[in-house]
C-alpha positions in Angstrom: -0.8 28.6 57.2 1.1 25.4 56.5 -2.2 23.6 57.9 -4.2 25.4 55.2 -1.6 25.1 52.1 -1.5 21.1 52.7 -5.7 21.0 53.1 -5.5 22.8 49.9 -3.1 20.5 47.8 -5.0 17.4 49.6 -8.4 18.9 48.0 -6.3 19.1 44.4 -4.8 16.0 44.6 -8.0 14.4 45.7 -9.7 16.7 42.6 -7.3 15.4 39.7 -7.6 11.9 40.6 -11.3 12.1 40.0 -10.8 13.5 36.9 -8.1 10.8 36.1 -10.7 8.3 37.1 -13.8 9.9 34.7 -11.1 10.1 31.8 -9.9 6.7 32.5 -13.6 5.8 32.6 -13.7 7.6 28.9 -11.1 5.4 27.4 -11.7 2.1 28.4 -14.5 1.4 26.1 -12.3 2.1 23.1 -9.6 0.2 24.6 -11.5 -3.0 25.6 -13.0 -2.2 21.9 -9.6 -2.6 20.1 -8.0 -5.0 22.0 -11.4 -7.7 21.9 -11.0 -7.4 18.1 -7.5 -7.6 17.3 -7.8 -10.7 19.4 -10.2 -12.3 17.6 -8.6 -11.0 14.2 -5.5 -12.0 15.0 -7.1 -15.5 16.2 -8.5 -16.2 12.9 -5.1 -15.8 11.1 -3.3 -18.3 13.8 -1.4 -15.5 15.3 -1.4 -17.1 18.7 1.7 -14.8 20.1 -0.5 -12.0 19.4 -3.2 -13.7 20.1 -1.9 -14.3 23.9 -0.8 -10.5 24.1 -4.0 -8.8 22.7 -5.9 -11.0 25.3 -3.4 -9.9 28.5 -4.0 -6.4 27.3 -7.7 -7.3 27.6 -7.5 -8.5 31.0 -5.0 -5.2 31.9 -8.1 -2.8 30.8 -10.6 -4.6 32.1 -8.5 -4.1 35.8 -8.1 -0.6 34.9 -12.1 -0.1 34.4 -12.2 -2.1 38.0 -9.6 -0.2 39.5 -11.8 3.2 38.6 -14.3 2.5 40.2 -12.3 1.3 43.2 -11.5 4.0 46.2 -7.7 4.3 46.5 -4.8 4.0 44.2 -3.1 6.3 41.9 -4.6 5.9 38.6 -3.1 8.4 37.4 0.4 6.6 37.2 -1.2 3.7 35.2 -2.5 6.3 32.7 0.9 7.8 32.2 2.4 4.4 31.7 -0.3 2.6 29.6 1.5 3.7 26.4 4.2 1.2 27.4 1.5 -1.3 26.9 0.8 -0.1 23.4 4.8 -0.1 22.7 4.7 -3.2 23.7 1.8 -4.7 21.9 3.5 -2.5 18.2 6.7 -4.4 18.8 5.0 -7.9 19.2 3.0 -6.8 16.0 5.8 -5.9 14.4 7.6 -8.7 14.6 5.4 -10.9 14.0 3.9 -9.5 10.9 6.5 -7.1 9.7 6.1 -3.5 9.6 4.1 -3.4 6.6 0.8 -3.8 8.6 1.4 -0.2 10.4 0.4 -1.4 14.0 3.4 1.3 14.7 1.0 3.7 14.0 -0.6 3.4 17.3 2.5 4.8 19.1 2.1 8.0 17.7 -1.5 8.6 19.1 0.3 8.1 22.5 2.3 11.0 22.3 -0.5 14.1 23.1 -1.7 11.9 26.2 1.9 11.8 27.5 2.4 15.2 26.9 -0.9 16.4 28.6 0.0 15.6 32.2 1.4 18.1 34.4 2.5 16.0 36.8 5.3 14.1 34.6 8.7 15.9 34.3 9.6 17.2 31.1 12.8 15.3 30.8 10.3 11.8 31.1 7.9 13.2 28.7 11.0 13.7 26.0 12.3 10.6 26.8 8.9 8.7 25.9 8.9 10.9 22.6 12.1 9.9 22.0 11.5 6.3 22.0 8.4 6.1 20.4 9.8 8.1 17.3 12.8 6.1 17.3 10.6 2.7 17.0 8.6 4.2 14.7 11.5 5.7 12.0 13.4 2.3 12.2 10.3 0.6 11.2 9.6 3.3 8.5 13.5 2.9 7.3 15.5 0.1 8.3 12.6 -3.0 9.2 10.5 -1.4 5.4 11.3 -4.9 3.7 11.8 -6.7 6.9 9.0 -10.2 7.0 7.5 -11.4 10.3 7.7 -14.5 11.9 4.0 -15.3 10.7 4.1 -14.0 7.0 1.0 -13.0 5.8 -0.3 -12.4 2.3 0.2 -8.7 1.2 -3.7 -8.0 0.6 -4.4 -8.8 4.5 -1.0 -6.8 5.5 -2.0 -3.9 3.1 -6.3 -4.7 4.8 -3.9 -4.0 8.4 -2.6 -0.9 7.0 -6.1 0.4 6.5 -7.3 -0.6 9.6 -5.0 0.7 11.7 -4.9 3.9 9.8 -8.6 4.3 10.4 -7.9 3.1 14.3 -5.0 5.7 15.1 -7.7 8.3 13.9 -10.2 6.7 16.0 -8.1 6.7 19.3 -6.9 9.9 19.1 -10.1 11.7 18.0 -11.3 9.3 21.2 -8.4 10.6 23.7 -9.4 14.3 22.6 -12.8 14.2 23.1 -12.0 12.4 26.0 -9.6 15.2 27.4 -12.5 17.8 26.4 -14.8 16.4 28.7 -12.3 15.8 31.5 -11.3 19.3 31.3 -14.9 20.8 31.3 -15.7 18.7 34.2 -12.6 20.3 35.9 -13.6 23.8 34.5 -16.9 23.3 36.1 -15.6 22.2 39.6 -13.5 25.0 39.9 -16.5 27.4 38.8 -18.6 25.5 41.6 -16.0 25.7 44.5 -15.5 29.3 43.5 -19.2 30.1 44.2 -20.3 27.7 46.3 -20.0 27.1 50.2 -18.3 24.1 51.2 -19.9 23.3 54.2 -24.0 24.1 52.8 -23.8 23.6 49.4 -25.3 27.2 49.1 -23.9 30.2 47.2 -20.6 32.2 49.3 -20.4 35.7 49.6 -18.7 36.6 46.4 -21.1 34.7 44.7 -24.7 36.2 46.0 -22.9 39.6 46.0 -22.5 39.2 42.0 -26.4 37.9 42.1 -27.6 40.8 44.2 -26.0 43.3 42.3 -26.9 41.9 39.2 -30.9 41.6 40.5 -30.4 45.2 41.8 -29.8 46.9 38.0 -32.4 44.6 36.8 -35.2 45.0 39.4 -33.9 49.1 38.6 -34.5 48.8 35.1 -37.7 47.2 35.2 -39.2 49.0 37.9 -39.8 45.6 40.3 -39.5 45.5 43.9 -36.7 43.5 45.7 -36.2 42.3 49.4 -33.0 41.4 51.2 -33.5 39.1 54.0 -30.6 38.1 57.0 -30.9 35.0 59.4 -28.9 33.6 62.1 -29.2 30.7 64.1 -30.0 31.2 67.4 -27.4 30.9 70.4 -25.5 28.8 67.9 -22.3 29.1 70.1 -23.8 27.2 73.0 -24.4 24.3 70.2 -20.9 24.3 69.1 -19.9 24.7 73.0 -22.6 21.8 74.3 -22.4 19.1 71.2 -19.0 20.2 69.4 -18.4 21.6 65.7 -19.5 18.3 64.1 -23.1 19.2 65.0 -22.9 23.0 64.6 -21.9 21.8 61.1 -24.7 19.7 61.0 -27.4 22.2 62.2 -25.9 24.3 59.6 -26.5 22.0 56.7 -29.8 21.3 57.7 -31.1 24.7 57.8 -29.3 25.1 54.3 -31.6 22.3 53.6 -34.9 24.2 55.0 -34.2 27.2 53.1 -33.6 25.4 49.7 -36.9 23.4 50.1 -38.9 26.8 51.2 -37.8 29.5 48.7 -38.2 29.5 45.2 -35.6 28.3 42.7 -34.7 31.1 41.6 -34.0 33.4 44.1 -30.5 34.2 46.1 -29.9 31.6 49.0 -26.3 31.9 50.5 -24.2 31.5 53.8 -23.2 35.3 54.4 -21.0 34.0 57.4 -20.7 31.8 60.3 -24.4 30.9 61.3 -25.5 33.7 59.3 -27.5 33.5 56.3 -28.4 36.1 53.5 -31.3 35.6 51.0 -31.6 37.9 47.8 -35.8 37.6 47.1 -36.3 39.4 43.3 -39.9 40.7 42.6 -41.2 40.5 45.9 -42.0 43.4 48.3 -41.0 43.7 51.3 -44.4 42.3 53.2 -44.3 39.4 51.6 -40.1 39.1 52.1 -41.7 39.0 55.7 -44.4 36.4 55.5 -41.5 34.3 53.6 -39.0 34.4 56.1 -41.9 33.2 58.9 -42.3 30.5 57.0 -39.1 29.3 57.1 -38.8 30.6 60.4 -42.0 28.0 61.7 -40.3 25.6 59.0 -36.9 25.1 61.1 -38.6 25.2 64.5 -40.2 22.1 63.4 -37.4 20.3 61.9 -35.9 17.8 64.1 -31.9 17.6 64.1 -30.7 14.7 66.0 -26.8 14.4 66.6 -25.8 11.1 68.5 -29.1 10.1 69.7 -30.1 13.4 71.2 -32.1 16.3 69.6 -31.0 19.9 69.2 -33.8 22.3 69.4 -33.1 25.0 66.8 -34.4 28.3 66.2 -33.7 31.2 63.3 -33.9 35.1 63.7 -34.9 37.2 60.5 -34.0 40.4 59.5 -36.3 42.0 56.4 -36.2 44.6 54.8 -36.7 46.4 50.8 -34.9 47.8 48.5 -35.2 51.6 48.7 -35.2 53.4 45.5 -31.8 53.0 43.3 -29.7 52.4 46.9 -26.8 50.3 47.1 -27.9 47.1 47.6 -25.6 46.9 50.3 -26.8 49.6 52.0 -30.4 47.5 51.8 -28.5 44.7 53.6 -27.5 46.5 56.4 -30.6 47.8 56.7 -31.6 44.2 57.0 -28.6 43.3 59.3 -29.5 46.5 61.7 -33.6 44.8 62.3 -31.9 41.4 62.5 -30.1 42.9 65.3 -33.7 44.3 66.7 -35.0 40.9 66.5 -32.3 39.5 68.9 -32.6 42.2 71.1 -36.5 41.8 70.8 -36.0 37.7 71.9 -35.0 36.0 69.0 -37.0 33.9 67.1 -38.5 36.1 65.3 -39.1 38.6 62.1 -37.9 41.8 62.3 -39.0 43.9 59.3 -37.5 47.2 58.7 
């Protein structure tokens, strides 16, 4: 159990720092945008110190774009503490051109970032609140009529104000819609590891249980025909016993493979269990379920599967059968299961309608 619980917060971890890495992938545009500008703003005016600091930030986003697409790391922690970059680079502004020119303005857009994670404790979160509101009030209040080292004319500290007005709405419309898409991505990946088998890439029980009941009440209502068909691999324990899991695993994604390249788009392809295999065919009668499931049958005789030089011959037993009436559909399946079970007995390799 402990085994399990650690695989699972591994496969989390391992999950949220791929969506840090896409959302830090979001950001860095507008980042590398600001910064490059400011730079070359504040070169025009003769700003140097600001100049020198815009241009490190530069460099420190440009690392960060690197760094994503770079395996290993945290980057996660460096998005939690880039706002201390941006405190950093408000002060310098500040006290360089005075507060007049809102470059404090910035601070404030850090605050929903910081509060998103779920990872930072609350008392570190309050703490960063508390200091960017701080800074920013004693700007507001006590630094108002306070000039910077490089005084600049009011029209270009009032043309600062506007920009920087317009640029906290710009990052923060740009962190949210960054967020939105992280969090999508994140809804989606949980919807596919809910549905979908690890291992094949195919849908897992629960999922082609939903399908098949859902194609059952619609194949009902319209009066179509529908076909459940069962495979295994054959004697699929002596290729676990002979090569080792690694090429069970293998044999197993390469008949996944065959069955996703034979059937149609459309219809139900999942691993029911083990080397077992269950496909949900709507609007096809049970004949043609059978002709089907030869084909794929021929289709994975032929397919070679080599595992450390050597080549495992592999062969697939079908059980077919049709939807009787308004039945269960799970009573059609074990229908299904029951002339699988003939075909083995029969000799394998073979299609066993019922």
């Amino acid at each position: 159990m402990t085994n399990m619980a650690d695989a699972l917060f591994e496969e989390a971890s391992s999950a949220d720092e791929g969506h840090a890495r896409r959302f830090a992938a979001r950001v860095r545009p507008l980042a590398l945008f600001f910064n490059a500008f400011f730079a070359i703003l504040f070169a025009l005016l003769h700003v140097w110190p600001l100049v020198l600091a815009w241009c490190g930030a530069l460099g420190f986003h440009l690392w960060v774009a690197w760094q994503v697409n770079t395996p290993g790391g945290d980057i996660r922690r460096v998005l939690q503490w880039s706002w201390v970059l941006i405190f950093i680079q408000s002060m310098l502004a500040v006290l360089m051109l005075g507060p007049a020119a809102d470059f404090q303005n910035y601070l404030l857009a850090t605050l929903p970032a910081g509060f998103q994670s779920l990872q930072r404790p609350m008392l570190q979160k309050l703490l960063q609140a508390s200091v960017i509101v701080g800074f920013f009030l004693a700007c507001d209040i006590w630094l108002d009529t306070d000039i910077g080292l490089y005084p600049q004319p009011a029209w270009v500290l009032q043309a600062f104000a506007h920009v920087n007005a317009v640029g906290t709405c710009a990052m923060l419309a740009g962190l949210a819609h960054a967020q939105a898409l992280t969090v999508q991505e994140a809804q989606d990946s949980l919807s596919r590891a809910a549905t979908t088998d690890v291992l094949t890439g195919l849908l897992n029980r629960r999922a082609i249980s939903n399908f098949a009941a859902s194609e059952a009440a619609r194949c009902l209502r319209k009066g179509e025909k529908l076909s459940f068909v069962i495979c295994d691999v054959d004697h699929f324990k002596r290729v676990n016993d002979t090569w080792g899991h690694a090429a069970g695993d293998k044999v197993l994604k390469r008949v996944a493979a065959v069955l996703k390249s034979v059937l149609r788009g459309y219809d139900g392809i999942a691993r029911w269990g083990g080397e077992e295999f269950l496909i949900v065919l709507p609007d096809v009668a049970p004949a043609t379920a059978a002709a089907i499931a030869d084909r794929v049958r021929q289709t994975v005789l032929g397919t070679r599967i080599e595992y450390e030089d050597r080549l495992i011959e592999v062969s697939m037993t079908f059980g077919v059968t049709g939807r009787e009436g308004d039945e269960p559909w799970q009573t059609s399946v074990a229908r299904a299961d029951e002339a699988l079970y003939r075909g083995k007995q029969g000799g394998r390799n073979r299609v066993e309608l019922a």
